[in-house]
N, C-alpha and C positions, 0 to 999 in steps of 0.2 A: 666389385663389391668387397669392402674390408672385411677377409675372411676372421677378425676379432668382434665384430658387427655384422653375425648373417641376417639375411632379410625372416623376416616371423610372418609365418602364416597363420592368419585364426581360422580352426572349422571347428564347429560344434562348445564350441566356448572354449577350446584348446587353443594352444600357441603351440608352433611348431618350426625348427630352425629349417633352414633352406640350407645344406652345404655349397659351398661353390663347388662347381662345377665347367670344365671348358666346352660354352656350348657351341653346335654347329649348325650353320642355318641350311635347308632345305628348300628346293624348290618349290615342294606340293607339303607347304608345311602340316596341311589338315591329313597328312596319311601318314606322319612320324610314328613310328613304334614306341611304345615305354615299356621301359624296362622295371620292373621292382622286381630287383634279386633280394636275395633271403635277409640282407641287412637290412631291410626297407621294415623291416616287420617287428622293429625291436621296440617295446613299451610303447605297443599299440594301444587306445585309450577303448576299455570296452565301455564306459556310461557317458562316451560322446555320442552315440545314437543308439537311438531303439534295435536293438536284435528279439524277435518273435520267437519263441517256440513254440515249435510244430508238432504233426503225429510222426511226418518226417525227418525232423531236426531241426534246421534254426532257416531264420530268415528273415530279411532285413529289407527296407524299401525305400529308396533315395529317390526325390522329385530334381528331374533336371531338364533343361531345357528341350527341345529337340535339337538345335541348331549343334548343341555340343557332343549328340551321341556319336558323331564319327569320330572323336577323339579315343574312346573309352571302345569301338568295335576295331579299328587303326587298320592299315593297310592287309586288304584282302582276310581283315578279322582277325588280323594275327594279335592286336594287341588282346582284343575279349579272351582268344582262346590260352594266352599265355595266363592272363589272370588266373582263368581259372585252373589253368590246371599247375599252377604255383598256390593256390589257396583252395586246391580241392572243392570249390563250388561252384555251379550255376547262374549263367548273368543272364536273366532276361530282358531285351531293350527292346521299347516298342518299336515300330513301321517309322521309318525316315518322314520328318514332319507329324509326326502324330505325337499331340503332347501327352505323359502319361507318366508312371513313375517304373525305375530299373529298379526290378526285384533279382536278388543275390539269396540265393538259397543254398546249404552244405547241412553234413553232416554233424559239423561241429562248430561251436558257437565264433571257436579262435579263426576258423576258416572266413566267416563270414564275415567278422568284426574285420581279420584283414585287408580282404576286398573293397570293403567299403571305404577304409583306411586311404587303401593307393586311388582306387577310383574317387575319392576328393580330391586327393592331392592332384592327380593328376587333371580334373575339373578345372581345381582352383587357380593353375598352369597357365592350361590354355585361355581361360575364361582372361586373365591379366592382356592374353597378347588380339584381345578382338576390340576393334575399333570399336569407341563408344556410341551409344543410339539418342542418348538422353543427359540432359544437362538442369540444371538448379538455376532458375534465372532470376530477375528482374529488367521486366520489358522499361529502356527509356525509349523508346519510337512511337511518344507523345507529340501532335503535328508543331508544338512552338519549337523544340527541339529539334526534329527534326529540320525544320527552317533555320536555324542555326545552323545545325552540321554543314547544309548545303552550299551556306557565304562562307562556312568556313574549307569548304571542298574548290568554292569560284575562288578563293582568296588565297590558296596554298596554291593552285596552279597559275594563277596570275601573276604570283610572285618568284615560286618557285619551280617551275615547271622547268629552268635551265639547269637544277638540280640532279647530279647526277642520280639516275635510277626513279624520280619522281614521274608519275603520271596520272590521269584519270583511274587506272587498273586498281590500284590502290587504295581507291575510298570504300571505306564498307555500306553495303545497303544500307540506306535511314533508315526502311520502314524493320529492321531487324536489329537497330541498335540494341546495346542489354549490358547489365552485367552480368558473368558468368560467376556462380558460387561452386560450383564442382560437378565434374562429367561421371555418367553413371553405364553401363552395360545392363542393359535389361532385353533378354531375350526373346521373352514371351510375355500372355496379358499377366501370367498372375505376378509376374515379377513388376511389372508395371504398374499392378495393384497394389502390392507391397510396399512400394514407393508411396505410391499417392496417401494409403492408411498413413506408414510416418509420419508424410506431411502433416496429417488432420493432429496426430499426436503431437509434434513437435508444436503443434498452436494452441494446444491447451498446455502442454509443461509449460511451455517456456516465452514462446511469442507472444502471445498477449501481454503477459506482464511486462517485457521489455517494448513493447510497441502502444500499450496503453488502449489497444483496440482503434487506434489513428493511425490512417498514413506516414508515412516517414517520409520529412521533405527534406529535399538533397538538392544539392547546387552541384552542375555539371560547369569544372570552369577546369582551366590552365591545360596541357598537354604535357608528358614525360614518353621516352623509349624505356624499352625492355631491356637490351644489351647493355653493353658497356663502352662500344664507340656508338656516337651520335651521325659519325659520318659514313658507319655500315649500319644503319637502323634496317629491323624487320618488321618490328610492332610500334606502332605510334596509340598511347590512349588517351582517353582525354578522364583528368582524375575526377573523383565523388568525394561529395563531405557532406555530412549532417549540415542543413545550412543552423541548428540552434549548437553548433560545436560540439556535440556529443556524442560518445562510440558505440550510440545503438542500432547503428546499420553496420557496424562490425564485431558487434555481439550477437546479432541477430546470424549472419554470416559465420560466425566462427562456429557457432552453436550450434549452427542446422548439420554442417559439414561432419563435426563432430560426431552428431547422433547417427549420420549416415554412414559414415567411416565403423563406427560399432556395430552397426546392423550386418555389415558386411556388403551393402551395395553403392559402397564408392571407398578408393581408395584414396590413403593419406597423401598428399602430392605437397603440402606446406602446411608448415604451424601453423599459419594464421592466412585466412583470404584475403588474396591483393583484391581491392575493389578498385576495380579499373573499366574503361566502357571504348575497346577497339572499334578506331578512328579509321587507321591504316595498317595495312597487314600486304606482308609480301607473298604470302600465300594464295589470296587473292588476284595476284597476276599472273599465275600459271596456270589456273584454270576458274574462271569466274563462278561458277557451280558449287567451287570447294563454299564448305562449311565455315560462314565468315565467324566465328565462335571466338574464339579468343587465342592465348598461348595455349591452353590445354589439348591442344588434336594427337597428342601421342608424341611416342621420342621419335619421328622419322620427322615430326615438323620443319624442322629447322636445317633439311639437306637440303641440297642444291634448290634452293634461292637465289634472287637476284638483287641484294639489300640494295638501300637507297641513302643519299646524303640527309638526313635531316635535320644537319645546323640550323638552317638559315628558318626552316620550319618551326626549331623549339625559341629561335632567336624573336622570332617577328610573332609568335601567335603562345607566345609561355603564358599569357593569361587570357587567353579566348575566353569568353563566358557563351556556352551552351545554351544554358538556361536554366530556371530549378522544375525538381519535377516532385508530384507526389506519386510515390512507393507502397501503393496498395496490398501487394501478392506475391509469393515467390512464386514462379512457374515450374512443375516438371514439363521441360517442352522436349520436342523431338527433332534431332537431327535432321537435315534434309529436307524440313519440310516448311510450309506454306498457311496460315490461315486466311480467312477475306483479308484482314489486315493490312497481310503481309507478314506479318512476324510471323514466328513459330505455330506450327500448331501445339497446344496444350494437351497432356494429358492428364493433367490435373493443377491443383493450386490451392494453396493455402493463403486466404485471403485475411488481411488485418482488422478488417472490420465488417 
């Protein structure tokens, strides 16, 4: 990280610098200790959240996961009890898996406002380093398409199969073709809920009007990689384009990402969404289970792989035509999973007409 460029964290409509720091990785990273020594506490923000008064004194109440309270209780509880007794208050966290909200109660309002301070920040931390659950899509695993993908799967191994690193392991499921708009962490329903409300929102601001209340037709043609040699390729996609030439499936994409990135439930990962629909993925060959999703699976994606030569691939199939699809819906779908279809299950959808 350019320590003249620290990374900014929003909570509660604040921005907050991140100092570098030399960090150290952990076996049992979910029992790491934190620390907030006494600097942590300087031009803490008191009207970023509600603090209550009491008969007792003040008290404040933060909705958080369950999955994250063992960050904030930390090995053998030692993180809860340092909190508190470095900000003189009280954490109450409900029952492991019981969703609810941590109430911080003190004496004094500076006490409570601080706790609440480092137990975001330190949220906001962990919350970064958990594998995401949910992603922004558009389903192409329409049956012409997928009939395409499939000559184009018999036709890459027919040709290229003496390629080094090429094999069947390598084609992504048809019935899960998609493009990916941006990966989300949602721990529980209501966060899940929160999600899908945006959706409905982001289709009255702004999707309608750029989408006309019509599908959006797209022509699924040519192939490009990810990297930068063709002859260690990881990711093969096959590209999208408005077939009337137009950037409203990348206004629609840029937009959505946007409003989601400000709500707080997805992070900024590029200026602008690649709109791409993963063909081939080396990720894929090391365990077929993995989540055939796109580039975005986290910074560990890209270790030990086993890339593949695909000259002869972008050589012989640089204009494959797919087919065109209409673009009904963006999906909030889930990770891991399975509808009749086959694609994703949905946990919601903003649909264009």
């Amino acid at each position: 990280m350019d320590v003249l460029r620290p990374l900014l964290i929003r909570i509660g409509g604040r921005v907050y610098r991140k100092n570098l720091v030399q960090e150290q990785a952990f076996p049992r990273e979910e029992e790491e200790d934190f620390y907030a020594g006494p600097g942590d506490c300087a031009d803490e923000p008191c009207g970023a959240f509600v603090v209550e008064e009491t008969e007792r004194g003040f008290q404040c109440r933060v909705e958080v996961p369950s999955p994250l309270y063992k960050y904030i209780i930390g090995k053998k509880g030692e993180t809860k009890k340092r909190l508190e007794a470095e900000t003189r208050t009280s954490i109450s966290i409900p029952k492991p898996g019981v969703e609810g909200e941590i109430v911080i109660t003190g004496q004094h309002r500076s006490g409570v406002t601080s706790a609440r301070t480092r137990i975001d920040v330190l949220l906001d931390s962990f919350r970064k380093k958990q594998p995401f659950t949910h992603f922004l899509s558009f389903a192409l695993n329409q049956p012409a398409i997928q009939q395409r993908f499939l000559q184009f799967k018999e036709e890459v191994l027919e040709k290229c199969s003496k390629d080094h690193g090429v094999s069947s392991s390598l084609f992504q499921n048809p019935a899960k073709l998609h493009l990916t708009l941006g990966t989300l962490v949602l721990l529980n329903e209501q966060e899940i809920q929160k999600a899908c409300d945006l959706l409905q929102r982001c289709k009255e601001d702004f999707v309608d009007q750029i989408a006309g209340g019509q599908p959006l037709t797209v022509e699924v043609a040519g192939v490009e990689y990810m990297n930068d040699d063709p002859a260690m390729t990881d990711v093969l996609y096959a590209k999208v384009r408005m077939k009337d030439g137009s950037d409203r499936l990348q206004m629609v994409a840029d937009q959505l990402v946007e409003r989601f990135v400000a709500s707080g439930l997805m992070l900024k990962e590029w200026d602008r969404v690649k709109l791409h629909a993963t063909v081939m993925n080396t990720l894929f060959r090391k365990d077929p289970t993995e989540e055939r999703n796109s580039t975005m699976t986290g910074k560990s994606s890209f270790k030990e792989r086993e890339s593949f030569n695909g000259q002869n691939i972008l050589k012989l199939f640089e204009n494959f035509h797919f087919g065109e699809v209409q673009l009904d819906s963006v999906r909030l779908s889930q990770r891991f999973s399975s509808d009749a279809s086959g694609y994703y299950a949905t946990s919601g959808q903003l649909c264009f007409s």
